[in-house]
C-alpha positions in Angstrom: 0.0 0.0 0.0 1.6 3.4 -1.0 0.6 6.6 0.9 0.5 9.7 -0.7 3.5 12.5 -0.2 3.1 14.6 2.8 3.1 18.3 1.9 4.4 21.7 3.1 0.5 22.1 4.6 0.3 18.9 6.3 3.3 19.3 7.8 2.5 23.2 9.6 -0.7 22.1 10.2 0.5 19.3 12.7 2.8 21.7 13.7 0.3 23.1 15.3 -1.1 20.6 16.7 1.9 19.3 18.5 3.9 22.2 19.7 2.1 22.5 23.1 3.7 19.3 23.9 7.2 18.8 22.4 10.2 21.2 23.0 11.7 23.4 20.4 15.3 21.6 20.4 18.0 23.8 19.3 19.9 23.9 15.9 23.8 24.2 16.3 26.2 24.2 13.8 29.9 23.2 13.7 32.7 23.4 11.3 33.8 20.2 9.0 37.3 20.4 10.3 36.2 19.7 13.5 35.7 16.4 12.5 38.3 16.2 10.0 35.8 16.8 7.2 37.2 19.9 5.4 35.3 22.6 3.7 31.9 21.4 4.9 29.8 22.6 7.7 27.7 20.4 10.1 24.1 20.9 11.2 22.8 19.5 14.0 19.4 19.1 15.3 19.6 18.4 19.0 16.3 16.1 19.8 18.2 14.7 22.3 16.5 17.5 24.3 13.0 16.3 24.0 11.3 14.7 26.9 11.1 11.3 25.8 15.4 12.0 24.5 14.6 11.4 20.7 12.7 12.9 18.0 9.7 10.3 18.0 8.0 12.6 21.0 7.0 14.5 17.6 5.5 11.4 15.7 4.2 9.9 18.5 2.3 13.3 19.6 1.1 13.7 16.4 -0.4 10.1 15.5 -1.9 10.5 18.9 -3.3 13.5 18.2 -4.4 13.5 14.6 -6.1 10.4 15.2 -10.1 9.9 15.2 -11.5 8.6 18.5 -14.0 6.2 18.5 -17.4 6.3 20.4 -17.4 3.6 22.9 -20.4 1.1 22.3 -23.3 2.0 24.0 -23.4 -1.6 25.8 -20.2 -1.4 27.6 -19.1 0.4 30.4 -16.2 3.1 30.1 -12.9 1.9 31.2 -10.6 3.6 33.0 -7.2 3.2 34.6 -4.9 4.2 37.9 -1.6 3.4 39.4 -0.6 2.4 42.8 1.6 4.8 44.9 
């Protein structure tokens, strides 16, 4: 099965959606030489920083929270769930 390509759109409108609940990681830069990689410069995205340590806080938030919820069947109780202390 073959999804269609994500878009500019798609991707600022879960933007949207998500940034309430993900960090804004920086963006730091470092010379090629640094790493013995002459006349290029290094990007990195630090994602590290983001509560879960990775970037899939980002997918995971917006799966989550693109998804349609279902209406529970009228015949069955709700469920709920707790921790112990």
């Amino acid at each position: 099965m073959t999804k269609a390509p994500i878009d500019r759109q798609q991707i600022a409108a879960v933007e949207k959606i998500i940034r309430p609940h993900v960090r804004r990681t920086p963006i730091l830069e470092a010379a090629g030489a640094d790493f013995r990689l002459d006349s290029i410069s290094l990007i990195f995205k630090l994602e590290f920083l983001q509560h879960a340590g990775s970037f899939k806080a980002r997918g995971a938030f917006a799966n989550l929270l693109t998804r349609e919820i279902p209406k529970p069947a009228s015949s069955q109780p709700p469920v709920g769930t707790t921790e112990s202390p």
